[in-house]
C-alpha positions as CSV (number, residue, x, y, z in Angstrom):
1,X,127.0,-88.7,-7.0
2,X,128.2,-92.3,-7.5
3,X,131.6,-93.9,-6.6
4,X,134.6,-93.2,-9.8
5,X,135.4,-96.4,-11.1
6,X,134.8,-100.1,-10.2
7,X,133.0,-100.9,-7.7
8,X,131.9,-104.4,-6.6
9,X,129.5,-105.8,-3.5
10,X,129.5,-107.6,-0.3
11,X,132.6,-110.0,0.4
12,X,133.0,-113.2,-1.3
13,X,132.6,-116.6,0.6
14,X,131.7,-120.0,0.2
15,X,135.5,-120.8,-0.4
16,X,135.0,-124.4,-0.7
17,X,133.3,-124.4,-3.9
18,X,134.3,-121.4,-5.7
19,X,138.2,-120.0,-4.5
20,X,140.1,-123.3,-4.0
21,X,139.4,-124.7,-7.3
22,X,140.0,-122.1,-9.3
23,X,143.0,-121.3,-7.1
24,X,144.3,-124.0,-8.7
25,X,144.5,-122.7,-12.3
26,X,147.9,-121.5,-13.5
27,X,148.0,-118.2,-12.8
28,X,151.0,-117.5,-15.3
29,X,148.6,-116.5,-18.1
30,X,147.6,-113.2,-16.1
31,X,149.4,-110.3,-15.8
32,X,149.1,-106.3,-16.3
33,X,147.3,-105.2,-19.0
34,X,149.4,-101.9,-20.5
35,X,146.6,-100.0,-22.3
36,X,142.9,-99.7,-23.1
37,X,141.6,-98.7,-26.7
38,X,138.4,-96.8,-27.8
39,X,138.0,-100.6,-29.9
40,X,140.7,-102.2,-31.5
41,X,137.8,-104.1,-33.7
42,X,134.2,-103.5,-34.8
43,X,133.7,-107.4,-33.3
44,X,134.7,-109.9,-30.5
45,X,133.4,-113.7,-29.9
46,X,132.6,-112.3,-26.9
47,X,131.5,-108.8,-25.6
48,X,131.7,-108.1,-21.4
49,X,129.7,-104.9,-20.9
50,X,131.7,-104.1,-17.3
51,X,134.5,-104.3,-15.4
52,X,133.7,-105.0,-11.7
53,X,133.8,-108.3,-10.1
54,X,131.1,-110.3,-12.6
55,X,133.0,-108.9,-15.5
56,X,136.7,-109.5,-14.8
57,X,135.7,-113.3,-13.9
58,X,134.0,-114.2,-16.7
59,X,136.4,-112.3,-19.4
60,X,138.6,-114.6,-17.6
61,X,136.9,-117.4,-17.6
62,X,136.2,-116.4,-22.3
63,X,139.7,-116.5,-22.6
64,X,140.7,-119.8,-21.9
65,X,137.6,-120.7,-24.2
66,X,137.9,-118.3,-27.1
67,X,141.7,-117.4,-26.9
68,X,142.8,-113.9,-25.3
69,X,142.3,-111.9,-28.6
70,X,138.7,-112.9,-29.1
71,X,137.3,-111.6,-26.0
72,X,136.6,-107.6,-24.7
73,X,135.9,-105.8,-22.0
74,X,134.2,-102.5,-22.0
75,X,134.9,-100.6,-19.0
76,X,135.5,-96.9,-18.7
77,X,136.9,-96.7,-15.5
78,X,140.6,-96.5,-14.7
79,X,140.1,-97.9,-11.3
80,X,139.1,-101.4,-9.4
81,X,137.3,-101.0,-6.3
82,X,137.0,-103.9,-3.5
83,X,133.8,-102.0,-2.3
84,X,133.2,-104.4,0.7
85,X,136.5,-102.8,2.3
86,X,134.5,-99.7,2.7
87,X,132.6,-100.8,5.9
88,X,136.0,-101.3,7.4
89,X,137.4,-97.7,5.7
90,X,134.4,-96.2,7.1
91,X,135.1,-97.3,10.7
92,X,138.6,-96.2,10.3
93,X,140.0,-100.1,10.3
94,X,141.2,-100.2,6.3
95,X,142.9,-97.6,4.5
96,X,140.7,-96.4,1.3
97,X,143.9,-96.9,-1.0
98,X,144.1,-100.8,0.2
99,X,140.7,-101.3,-2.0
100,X,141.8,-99.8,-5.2
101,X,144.2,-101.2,-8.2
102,X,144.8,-100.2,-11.4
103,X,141.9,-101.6,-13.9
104,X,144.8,-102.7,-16.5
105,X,146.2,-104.4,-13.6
106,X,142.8,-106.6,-13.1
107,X,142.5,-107.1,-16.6
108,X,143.2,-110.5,-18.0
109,X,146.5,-110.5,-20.4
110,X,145.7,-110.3,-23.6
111,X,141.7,-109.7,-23.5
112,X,141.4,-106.3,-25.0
113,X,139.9,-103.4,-22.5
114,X,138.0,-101.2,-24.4
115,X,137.8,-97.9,-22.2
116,X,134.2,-96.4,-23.2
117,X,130.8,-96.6,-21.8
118,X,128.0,-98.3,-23.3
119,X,125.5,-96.1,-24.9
120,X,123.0,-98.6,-26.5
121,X,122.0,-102.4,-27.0
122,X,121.1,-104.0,-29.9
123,X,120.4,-107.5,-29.2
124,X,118.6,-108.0,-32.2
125,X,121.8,-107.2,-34.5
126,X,123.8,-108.5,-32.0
127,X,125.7,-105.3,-31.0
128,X,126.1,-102.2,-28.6
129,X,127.3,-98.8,-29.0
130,X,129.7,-96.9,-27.5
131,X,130.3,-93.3,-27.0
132,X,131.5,-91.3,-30.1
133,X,129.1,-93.7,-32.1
134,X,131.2,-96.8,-31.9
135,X,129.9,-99.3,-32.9
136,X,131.1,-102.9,-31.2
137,X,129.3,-106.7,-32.8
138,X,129.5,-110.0,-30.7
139,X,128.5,-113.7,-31.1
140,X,128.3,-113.7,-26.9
141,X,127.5,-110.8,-24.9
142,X,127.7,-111.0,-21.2
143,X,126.2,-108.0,-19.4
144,X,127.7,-107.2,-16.0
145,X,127.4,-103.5,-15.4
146,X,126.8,-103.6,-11.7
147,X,124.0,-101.2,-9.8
148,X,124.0,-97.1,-10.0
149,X,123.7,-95.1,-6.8
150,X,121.1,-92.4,-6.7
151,X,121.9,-90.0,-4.1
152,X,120.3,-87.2,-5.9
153,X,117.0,-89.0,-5.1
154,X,117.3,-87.7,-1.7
155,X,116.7,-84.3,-1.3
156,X,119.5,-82.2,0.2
157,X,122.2,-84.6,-1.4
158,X,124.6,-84.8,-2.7
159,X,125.8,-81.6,-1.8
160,X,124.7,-82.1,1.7
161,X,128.2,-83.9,1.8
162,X,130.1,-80.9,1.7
163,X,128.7,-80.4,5.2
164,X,130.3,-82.0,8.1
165,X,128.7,-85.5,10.6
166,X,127.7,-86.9,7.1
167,X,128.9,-90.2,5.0
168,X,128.7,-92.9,3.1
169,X,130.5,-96.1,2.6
170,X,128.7,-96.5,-0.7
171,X,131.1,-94.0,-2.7
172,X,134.9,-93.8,-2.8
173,X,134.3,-89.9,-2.4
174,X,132.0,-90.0,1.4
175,X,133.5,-93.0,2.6
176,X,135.9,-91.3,4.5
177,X,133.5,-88.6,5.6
178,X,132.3,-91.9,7.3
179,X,135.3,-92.2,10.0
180,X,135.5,-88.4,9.9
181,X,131.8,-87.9,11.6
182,X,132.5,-91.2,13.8
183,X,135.6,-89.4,15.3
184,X,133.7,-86.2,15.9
185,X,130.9,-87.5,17.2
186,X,130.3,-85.6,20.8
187,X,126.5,-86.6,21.6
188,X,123.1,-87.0,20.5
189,X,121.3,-89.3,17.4
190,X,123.7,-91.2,15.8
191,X,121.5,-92.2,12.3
192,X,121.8,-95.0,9.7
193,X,119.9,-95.5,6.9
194,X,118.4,-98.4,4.6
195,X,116.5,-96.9,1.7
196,X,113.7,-98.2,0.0
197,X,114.9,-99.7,-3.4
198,X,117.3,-103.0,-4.2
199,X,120.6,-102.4,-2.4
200,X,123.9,-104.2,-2.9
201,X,125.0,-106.2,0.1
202,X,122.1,-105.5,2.2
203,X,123.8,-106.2,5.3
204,X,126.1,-102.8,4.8
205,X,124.1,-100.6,6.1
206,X,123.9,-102.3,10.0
207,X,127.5,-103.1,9.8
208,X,128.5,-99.4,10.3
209,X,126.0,-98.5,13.3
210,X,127.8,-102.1,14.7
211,X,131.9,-100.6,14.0
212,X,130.2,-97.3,15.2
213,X,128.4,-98.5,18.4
214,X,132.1,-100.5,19.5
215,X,134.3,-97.5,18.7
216,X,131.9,-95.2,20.5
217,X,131.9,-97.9,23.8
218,X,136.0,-98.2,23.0
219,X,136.1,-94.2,23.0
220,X,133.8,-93.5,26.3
221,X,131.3,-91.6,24.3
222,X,129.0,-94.4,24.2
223,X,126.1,-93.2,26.8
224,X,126.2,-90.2,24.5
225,X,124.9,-91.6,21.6
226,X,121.3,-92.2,21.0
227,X,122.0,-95.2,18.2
228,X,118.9,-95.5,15.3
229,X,118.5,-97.8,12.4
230,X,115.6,-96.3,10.2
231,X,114.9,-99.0,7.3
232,X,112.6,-98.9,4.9
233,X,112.2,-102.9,5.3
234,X,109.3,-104.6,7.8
235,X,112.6,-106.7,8.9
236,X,115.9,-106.2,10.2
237,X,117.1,-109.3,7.7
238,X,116.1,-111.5,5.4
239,X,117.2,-114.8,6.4
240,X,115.6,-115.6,10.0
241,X,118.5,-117.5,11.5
242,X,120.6,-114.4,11.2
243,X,117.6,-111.9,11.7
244,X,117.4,-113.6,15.0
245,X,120.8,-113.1,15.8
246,X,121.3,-109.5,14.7
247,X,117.8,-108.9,17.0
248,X,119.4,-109.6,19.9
249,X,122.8,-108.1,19.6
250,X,120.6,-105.0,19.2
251,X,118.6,-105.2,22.0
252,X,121.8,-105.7,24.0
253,X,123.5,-102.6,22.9
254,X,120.1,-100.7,23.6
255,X,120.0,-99.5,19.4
256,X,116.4,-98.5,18.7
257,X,115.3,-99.6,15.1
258,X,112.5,-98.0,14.0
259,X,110.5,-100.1,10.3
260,X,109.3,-98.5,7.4
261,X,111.0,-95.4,7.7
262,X,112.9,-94.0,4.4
263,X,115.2,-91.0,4.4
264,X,113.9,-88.4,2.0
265,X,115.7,-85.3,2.6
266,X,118.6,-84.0,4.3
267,X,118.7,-80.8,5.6
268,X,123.0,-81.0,6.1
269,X,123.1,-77.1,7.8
270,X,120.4,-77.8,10.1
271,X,121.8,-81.6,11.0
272,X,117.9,-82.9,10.1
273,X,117.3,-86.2,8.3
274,X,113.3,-86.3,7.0
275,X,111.7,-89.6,6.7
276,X,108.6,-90.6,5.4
277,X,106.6,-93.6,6.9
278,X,105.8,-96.2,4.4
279,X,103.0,-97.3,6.8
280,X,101.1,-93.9,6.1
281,X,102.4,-92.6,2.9
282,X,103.2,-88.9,2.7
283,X,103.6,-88.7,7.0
284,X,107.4,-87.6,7.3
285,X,109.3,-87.2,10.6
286,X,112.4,-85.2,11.1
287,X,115.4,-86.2,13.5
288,X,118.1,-84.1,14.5
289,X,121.5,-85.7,14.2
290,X,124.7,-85.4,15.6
291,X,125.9,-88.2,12.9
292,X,124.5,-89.6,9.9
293,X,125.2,-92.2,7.6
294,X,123.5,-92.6,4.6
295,X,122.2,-96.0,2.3
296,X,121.8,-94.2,-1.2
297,X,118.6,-95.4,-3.1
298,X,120.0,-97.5,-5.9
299,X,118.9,-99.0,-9.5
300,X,119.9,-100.1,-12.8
301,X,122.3,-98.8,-15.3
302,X,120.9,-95.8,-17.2
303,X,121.6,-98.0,-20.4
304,X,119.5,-100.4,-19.4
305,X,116.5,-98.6,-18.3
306,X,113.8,-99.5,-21.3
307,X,116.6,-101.9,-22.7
308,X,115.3,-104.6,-25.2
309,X,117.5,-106.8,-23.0
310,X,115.7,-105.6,-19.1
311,X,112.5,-106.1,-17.7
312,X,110.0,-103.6,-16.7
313,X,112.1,-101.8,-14.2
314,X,115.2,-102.0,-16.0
315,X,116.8,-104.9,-14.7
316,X,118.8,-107.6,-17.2
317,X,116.2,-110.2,-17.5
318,X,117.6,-113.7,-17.6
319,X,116.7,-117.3,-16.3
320,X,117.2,-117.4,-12.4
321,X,119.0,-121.3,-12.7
322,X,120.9,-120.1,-15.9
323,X,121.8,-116.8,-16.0
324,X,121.0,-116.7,-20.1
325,X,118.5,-114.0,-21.5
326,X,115.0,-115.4,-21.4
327,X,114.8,-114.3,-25.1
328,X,118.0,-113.9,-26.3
329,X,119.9,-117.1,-26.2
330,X,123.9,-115.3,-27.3
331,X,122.7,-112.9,-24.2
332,X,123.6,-113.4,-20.4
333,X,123.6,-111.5,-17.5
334,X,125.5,-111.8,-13.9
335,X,126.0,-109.8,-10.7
336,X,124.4,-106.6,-9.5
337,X,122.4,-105.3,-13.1
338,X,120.5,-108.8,-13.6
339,X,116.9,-109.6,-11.9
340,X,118.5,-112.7,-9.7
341,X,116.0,-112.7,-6.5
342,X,118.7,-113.0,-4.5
343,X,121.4,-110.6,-2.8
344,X,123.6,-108.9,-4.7
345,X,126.7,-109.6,-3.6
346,X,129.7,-110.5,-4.8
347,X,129.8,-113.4,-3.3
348,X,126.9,-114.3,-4.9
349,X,128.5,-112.8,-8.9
350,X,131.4,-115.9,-7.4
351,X,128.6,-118.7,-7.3
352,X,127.1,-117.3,-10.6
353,X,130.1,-117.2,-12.3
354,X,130.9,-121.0,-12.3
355,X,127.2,-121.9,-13.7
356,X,127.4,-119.0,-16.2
357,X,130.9,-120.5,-17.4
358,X,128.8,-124.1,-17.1
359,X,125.8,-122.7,-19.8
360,X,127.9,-120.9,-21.9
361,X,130.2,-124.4,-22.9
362,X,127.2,-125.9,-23.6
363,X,125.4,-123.1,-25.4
364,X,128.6,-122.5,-27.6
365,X,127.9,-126.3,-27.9
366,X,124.6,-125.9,-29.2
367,X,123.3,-127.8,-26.4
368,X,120.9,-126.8,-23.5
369,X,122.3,-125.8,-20.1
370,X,121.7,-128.0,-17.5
371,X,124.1,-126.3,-14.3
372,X,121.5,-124.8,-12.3
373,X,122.2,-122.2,-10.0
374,X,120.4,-122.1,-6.7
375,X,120.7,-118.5,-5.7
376,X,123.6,-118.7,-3.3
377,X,124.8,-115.8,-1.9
378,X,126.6,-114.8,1.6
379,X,127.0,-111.4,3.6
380,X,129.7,-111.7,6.1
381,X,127.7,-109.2,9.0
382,X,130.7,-107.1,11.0
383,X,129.2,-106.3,14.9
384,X,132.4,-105.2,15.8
385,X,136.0,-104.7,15.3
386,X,136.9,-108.2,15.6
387,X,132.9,-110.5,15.4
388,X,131.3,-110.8,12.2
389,X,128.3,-113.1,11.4
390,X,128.8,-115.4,8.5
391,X,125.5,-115.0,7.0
392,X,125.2,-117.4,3.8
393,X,121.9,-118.7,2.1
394,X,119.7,-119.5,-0.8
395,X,116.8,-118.6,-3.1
396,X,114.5,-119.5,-0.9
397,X,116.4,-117.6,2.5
398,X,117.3,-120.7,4.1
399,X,121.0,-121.0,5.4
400,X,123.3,-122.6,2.9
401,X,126.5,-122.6,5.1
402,X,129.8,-123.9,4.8
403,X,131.4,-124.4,7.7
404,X,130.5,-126.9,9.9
405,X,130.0,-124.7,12.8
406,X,126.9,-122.2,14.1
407,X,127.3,-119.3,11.7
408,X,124.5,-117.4,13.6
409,X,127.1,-116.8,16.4
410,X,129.5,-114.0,16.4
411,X,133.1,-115.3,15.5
412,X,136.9,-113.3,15.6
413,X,137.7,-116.4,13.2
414,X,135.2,-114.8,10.4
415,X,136.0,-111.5,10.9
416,X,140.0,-111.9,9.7
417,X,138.1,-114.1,6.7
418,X,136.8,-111.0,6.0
419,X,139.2,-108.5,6.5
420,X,142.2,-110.2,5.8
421,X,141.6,-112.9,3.8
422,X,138.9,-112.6,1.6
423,X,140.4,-109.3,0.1
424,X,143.8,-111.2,-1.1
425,X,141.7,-114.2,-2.2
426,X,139.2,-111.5,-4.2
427,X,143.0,-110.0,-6.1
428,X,144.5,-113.0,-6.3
429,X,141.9,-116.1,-7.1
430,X,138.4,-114.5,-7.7
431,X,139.3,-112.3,-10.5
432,X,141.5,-115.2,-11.9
């Protein structure tokens, strides 16, 4: 079960280097895009495999190289999704239909939208097929076809959705159930999960049991609730500024987090969530819930899997300064699907997208790039319905901030970035 359409990560920051600037472009030369074709040719300068946030950008970005005609998009999806409005949807702050739009309405005017889904890659002949054995050629191929969720790797789901006290903010179809099973909460084990593969915007997951934990303490119900955060990860996060900071919100508001732990069934009809213990493999423990809000395990694009363009595990290999295939030079990658060692956010497909634009002029140039990019990425971490921490950093998880200010506090100022601001900058500037 994974969300229809569009879907793209964590919010998108840093707006000192990547939204003013390109805020600045005229804007005249975008508009809605009427209809999508199977493929109105058999070849385009340059191909974009996707249509989430890395995608949209960057067939922007083509088509004031190339010209409008000379660049596609192959997306199937007739819908957009913000995705990082779903922690707020989920905690019943957002309306779901605020983070949708029309994918011809995202699409830049003129770049043809070719509504299919990828079947195959040929890098080697320098083309991809399409379903109904369409067969598309390129000079430039720019892969951005996101992360798939896996929910059917947990046992009991999805179906275990069709049972009440369950959701997930990850897809446009449980997000809801979210709020629904905050609402109806009464008492006992309130349960969020983390699972044990690559997740986009990693700080999702805690940013519900924080919405949760203040509605319950709003509502009266919150000496009811016995709050748990069962993560696969030896670390509540990554970066130890904000780890730091995160640790002591949750030893104020008494939420036990118990490491290692990865949910591998659901039992929805019995309210039981089974987790193994990565610390002694095949040792499960089940917990009755009253709520529970599940992280699906995620990975790459079924296309990809044993692609001639993907690593071992199936994600798009490419330089980690660069963003160009490490074997095919006409190839690059960006966003979610790539092997970046950094978050994926979409924040951090905002960063990429300016080097990526920076090495393909010179490539088209037949010179070497030399924009490098340094793994920036940012997770703006909601703790309640009007604090988030402004978590931004690097490569190497040291904090690469931009305000000039203690980001590792709790700020009202940062929450209205991100839940009013930073979705009209995402519609109006990012995509642009």
């Amino acid at each position: 079960m994974s969300a229809i359409g569009v879907v793209s990560s964590c919010s998108c920051l840093r707006p000192g280097v990547w939204l003013l600037k390109p805020g600045m472009q005229q804007m005249s030369s975008f508009g809605l895009h009427t209809a999508a074709r199977c493929a109105a040719k058999d070849y385009y300068e340059v191909l974009v495999l996707g249509g989430g946030a890395g995608g949209i950008t960057m067939s922007a970005r083509m088509k004031r190289k190339v010209g409008a005609g000379n660049v596609a998009v192959v997306e199937p999806s007739k819908t957009h999704y913000y995705q990082p409005l779903w922690t707020l949807v989920g905690g019943g702050a957002k309306r779901l239909a605020a983070s949708a739009r029309p994918t011809g309405s995202v699409m830049p005017k003129g770049v043809e939208w070719i509504q299919s889904r990828v079947t195959a890659l040929d890098p080697d002949k320098n083309c991809v097929w399409l379903e109904n054995d369409i067969k598309i050629s390129y000079k430039y191929l720019i892969i951005a076809l996101g992360i798939s969720l896996h929910y059917e790797k947990i046992k009991g789901l999805p179906e275990g959705f069709d049972h009440p006290k369950i959701g997930s903010n990850y897809s446009v179809h449980t997000v809801e159930k979210t709020w629904k099973a905050l609402q109806d909460f009464k008492e006992g084990n309130a349960i969020f999960t983390f699972p044990n593969t690559p997740v986009k915007c990693a700080g999702a997951p805690q940013k519900i049991m924080y919405l949760s934990e203040a509605y319950w303490r709003k509502t009266g119900k919150r000496s009811k609730a016995n709050i748990m955060f069962n993560t696969s990860l030896g670390v509540i996060f990554g970066v130890k500024k904000y780890a730091d900071a995160l640790l002591e919100i949750i030893k104020e508001r008494n939420i036990a987090v118990n490491y290692k732990r990865n949910l591998v069934e659901v039992r929805a009809d019995k309210q039981e969530a089974v987790f193994e213990n990565l610390d002694k493999p095949g040792v499960t423990e089940v917990h009755q819930y009253e709520m529970l809000h599940v992280t699906p395990p995620m990975g790459p694009p079924d296309v990809l899997i044993n692609s001639p363009v993907s690593d071992q595990i199936g994600w798009v290999d490419v330089d980690k300064e660069t963003l160009q295939h490490k074997k095919y030079p006409n190839v690059f990658g960006i966003g979610d699907c790539t092997n970046l060692p950094t978050s994926k956010t979409a924040a951090a497909v905002a960063a990429q997208s300016g080097v990526l634009d920076k090495t393909i002029s010179l490539v088209m140039k037949n010179q070497l790039p030399t924009k490098k990019y340094d793994g920036y990425t940012s997770c703006p971490l909601v703790t309640g319905y009007n604090k988030v921490i402004l978590a931004e950093f690097d490569y190497d998880a040291q904090p690469l901030e931009t305000f000039p200010i203690d980001q590792g506090k709790e700020r009202v100022t940062m929450y209205h970035m991100k839940a009013d601001m930073m979705p009209f900058l995402y519609w109006n500037m990012l995509l642009k």
